[in-house]
C-alpha positions in Angstrom: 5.6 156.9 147.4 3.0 156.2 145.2 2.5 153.5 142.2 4.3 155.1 138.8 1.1 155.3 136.3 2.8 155.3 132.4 1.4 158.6 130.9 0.5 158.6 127.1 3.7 159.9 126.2 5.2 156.5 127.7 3.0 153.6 125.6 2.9 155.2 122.5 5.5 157.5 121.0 5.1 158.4 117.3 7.4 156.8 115.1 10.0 159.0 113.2 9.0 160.4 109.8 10.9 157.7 107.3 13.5 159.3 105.3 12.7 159.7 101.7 14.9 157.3 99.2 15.8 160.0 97.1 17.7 161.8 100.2 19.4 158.3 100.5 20.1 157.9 97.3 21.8 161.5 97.0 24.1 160.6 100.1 25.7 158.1 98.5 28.9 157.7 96.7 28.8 157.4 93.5 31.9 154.7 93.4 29.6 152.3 95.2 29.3 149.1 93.2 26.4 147.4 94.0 28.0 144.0 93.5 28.3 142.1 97.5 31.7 142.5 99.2 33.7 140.1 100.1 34.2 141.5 103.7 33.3 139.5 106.3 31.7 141.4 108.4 29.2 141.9 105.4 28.6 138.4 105.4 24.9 137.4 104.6 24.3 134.8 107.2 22.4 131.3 105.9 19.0 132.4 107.2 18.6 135.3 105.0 20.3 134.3 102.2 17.2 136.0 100.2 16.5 138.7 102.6 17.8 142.3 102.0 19.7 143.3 105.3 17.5 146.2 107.1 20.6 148.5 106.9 20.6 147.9 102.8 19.4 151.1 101.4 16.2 150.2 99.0 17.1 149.9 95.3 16.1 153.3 93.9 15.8 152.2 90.0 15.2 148.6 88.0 19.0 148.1 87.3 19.8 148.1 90.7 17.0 145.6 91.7 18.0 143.6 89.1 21.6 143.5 90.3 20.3 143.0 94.0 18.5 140.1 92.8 21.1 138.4 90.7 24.2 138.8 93.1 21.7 138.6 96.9 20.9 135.2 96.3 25.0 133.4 96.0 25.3 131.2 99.2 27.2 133.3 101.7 30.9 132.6 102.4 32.0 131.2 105.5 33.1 133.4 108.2 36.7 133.4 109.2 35.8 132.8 112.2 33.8 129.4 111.2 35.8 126.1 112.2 37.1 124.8 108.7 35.1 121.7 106.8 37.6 118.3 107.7 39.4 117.5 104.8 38.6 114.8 103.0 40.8 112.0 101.2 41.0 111.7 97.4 39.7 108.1 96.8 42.7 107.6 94.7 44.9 108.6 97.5 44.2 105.9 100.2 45.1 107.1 103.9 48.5 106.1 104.8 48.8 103.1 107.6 49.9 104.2 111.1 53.5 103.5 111.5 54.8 100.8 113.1 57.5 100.2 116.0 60.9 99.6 113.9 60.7 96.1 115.8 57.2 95.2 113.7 58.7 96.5 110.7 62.1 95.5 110.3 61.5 92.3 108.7 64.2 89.4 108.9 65.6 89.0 105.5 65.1 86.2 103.1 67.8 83.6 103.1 70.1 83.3 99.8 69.1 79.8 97.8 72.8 78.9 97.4 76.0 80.6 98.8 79.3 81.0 97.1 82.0 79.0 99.5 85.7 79.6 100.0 86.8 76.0 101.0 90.6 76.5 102.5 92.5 73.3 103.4 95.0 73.0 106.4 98.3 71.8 105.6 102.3 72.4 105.6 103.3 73.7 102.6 105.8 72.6 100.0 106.7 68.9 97.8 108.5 68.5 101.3 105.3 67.5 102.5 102.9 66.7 99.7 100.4 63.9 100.9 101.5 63.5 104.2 98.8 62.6 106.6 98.8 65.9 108.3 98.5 67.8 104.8 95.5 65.3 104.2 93.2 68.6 103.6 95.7 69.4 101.1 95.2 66.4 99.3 91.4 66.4 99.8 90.8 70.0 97.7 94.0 69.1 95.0 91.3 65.9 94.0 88.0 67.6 94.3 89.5 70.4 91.6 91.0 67.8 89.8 87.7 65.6 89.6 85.8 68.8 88.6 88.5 70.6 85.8 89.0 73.2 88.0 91.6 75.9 86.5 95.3 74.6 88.3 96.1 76.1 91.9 98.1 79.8 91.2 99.0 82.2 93.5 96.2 84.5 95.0 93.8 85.4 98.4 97.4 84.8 100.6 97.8 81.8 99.8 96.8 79.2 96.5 93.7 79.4 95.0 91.7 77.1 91.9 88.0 78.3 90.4 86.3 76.8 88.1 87.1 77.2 84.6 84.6 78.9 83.2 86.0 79.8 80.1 84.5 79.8 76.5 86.0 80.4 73.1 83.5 82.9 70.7 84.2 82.4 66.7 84.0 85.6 64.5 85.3 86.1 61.0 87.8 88.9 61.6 89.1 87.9 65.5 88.9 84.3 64.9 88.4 82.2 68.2 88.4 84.3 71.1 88.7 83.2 74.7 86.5 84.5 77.4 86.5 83.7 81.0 82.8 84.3 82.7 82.4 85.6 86.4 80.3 83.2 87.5 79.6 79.7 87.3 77.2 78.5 85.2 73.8 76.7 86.1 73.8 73.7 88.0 77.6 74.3 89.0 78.8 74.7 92.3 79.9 78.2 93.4 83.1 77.1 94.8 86.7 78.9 95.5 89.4 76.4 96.6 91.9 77.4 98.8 95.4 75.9 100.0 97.3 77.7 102.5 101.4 78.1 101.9 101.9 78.5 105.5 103.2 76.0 108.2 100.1 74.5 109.8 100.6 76.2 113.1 100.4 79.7 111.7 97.9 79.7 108.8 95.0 81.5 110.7 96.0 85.0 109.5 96.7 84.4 106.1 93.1 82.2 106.3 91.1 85.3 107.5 92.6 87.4 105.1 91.9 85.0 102.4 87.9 84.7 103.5 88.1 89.1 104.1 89.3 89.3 100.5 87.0 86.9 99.0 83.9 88.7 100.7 84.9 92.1 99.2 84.8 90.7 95.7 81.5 89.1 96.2 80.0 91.9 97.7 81.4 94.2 94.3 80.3 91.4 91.9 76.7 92.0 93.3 76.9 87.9 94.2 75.7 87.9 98.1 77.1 86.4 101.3 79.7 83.6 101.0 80.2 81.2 103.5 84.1 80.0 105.1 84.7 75.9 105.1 87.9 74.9 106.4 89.5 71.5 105.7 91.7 69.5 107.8 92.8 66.3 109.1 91.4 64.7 111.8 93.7 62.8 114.4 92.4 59.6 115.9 89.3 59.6 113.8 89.2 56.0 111.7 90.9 56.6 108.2 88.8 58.5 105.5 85.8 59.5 108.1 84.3 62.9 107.0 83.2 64.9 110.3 81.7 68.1 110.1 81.5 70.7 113.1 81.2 74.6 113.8 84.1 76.3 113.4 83.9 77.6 117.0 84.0 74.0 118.5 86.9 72.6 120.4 90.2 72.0 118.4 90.5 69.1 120.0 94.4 69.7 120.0 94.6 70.8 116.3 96.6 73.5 116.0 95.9 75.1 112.7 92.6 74.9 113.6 93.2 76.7 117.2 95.4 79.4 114.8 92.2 79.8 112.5 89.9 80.2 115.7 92.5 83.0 116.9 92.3 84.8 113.7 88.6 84.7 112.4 86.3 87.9 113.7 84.2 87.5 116.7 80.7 86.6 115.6 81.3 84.5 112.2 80.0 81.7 111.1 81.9 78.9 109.5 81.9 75.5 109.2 84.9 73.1 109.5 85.0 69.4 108.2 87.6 66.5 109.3 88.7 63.9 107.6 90.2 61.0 109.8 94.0 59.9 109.5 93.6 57.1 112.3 96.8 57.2 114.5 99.5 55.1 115.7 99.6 52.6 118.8 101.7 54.9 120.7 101.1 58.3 122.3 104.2 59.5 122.3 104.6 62.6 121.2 107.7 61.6 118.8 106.0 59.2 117.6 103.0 61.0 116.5 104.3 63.6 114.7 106.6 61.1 112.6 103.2 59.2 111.7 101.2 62.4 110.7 104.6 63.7 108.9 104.9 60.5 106.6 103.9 60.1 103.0 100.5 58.4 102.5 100.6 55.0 100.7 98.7 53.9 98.2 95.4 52.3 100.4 95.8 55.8 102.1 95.6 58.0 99.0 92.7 55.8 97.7 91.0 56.3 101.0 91.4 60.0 100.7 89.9 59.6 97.3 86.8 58.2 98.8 86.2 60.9 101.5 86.3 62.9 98.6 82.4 61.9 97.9 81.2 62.5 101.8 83.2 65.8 101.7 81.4 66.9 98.4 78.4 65.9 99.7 79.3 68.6 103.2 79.8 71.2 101.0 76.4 71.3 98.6 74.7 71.0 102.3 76.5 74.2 102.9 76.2 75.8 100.1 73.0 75.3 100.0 71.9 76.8 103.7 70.8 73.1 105.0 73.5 73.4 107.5 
């Protein structure tokens, strides 16, 4: 076959006679406003933001170049299609931090400056044995409320209980004096509760645990913190008026009321204990023990209770105020 020559007809064919713009203009609607639409696919892009679109019919009168003019050159809207701008933060609206594990975050919580104590003393109850050696804890709390005007020992918390006597008198020229008893202590004072159990010394753990249960409940709706539990109790075979202080959870040595408080007390709380020393006798016999512990004090006894009064003070304020 041979080479294809183009013909005439092939490199140059006459253009189309244009159509006239009054023929265009005729064909449109009338309802047509000029004004852009918002469509889309009508969008102007960037490029030819000035530029009338090929398929834009020419303006047929000044009015409508004149609108052409005024609403062709807007920037065009983005396409839906177009991946949206990132938003950006207010500078009054800082980004927030990434979150942390609940381990980072969970900070420990700040330790109270002083706690409210319940201090409960060990003892048998009754005038039977008032200030026997045994019921030294007993005699211990009946001087530190005396020595600090505590309000007298009534019944409450299971057992007998002295606070401080907080009371004021207000003057006013209708009521006359008026007596008024404040929740809590005032500044300086210590926040103590004093507590003497009416049980036999064996068996005062439960009516102990109760006492500390209660006395948390009434903190917690006073809005006053954590208290702390401080048990007092005499201390066999430690020299006479020696303050010792210990964990509540260490060994009883043989103390029973304090084996019946470690059998009653929660798992898992913390309290403290403090001993104050009775001596003992020369025998071991078990007879003779109890009649020594059993006996009244006498009078260098009482005053060497007195004494340990100072050192068992001094126990407490450590407690109180978290430096134990």
């Amino acid at each position: 076959m041979g080479d294809l020559v183009p013909t005439r007809e092939h490199v140059s064919t006459p253009a189309p006679a244009a159509i006239p713009a009054s023929a265009c203009a005729d064909r449109r609607p009338k309802n047509v406003d000029p004004t852009p639409s918002n469509n889309h696919n009508d969008t102007i892009p960037p490029s030819s933001q000035t530029k009338i679109p090929p398929t834009r019919t020419p303006p047929s009168s000044r009015k409508e170049k004149r609108k052409q003019r005024k609403y062709g050159t807007f920037p065009t809207p983005p396409s839906s299609d177009t991946e949206p701008s990132p938003k950006r933060t207010p500078p009054n609206n800082p980004q927030r931090a990434p979150s942390l594990p609940p381990t980072l975050t969970m900070a420990k919580p700040l330790a109270q400056k002083t706690y409210p104590l319940l201090v409960c003393s060990l003892g048998n109850p009754g005038p039977v044995y008032a200030h026997t050696l045994h019921s030294a804890g007993h005699t211990i709390t009946a001087h530190v409320a005396a020595v600090k005007s505590y309000q007298p020992f009534s019944p409450g918390l299971s057992g007998r209980v002295a606070r401080p006597d907080n009371t004021t008198y207000s003057f006013g020229p209708l009521q006359g004096f008026r007596k008024t008893n404040a929740k809590e202590v005032g500044p300086g004072e210590d926040d103590w509760t004093l507590w003497q159990s009416t049980s036999l010394m064996n068996v005062s753990g439960k009516p102990l645990a109760r006492a500390f249960a209660t006395f948390s409940s009434e903190l917690s709706r006073q809005g006053r913190g954590l208290g702390r539990l401080v048990v007092v109790h005499d201390e066999l075979e430690s020299p006479l008026g020696k303050v010792s202080v210990r964990d509540g959870g260490s060994s009883a040595r043989g103390h029973n009321g304090i084996k019946s408080v470690q059998g009653a007390m929660p798992g898992g709380t913390k309290w403290w204990r403090i001993g104050v020393g009775i001596g003992r006798p020369e025998s071991r016999e078990p007879d003779v023990v109890a009649g020594y512990v059993l006996r009244k004090m006498h009078a260098g006894e009482m005053r060497a209770m007195e004494k340990a009064c100072v050192g068992v003070v001094k126990v407490l304020r450590e407690i109180a105020e978290g430096k134990r």
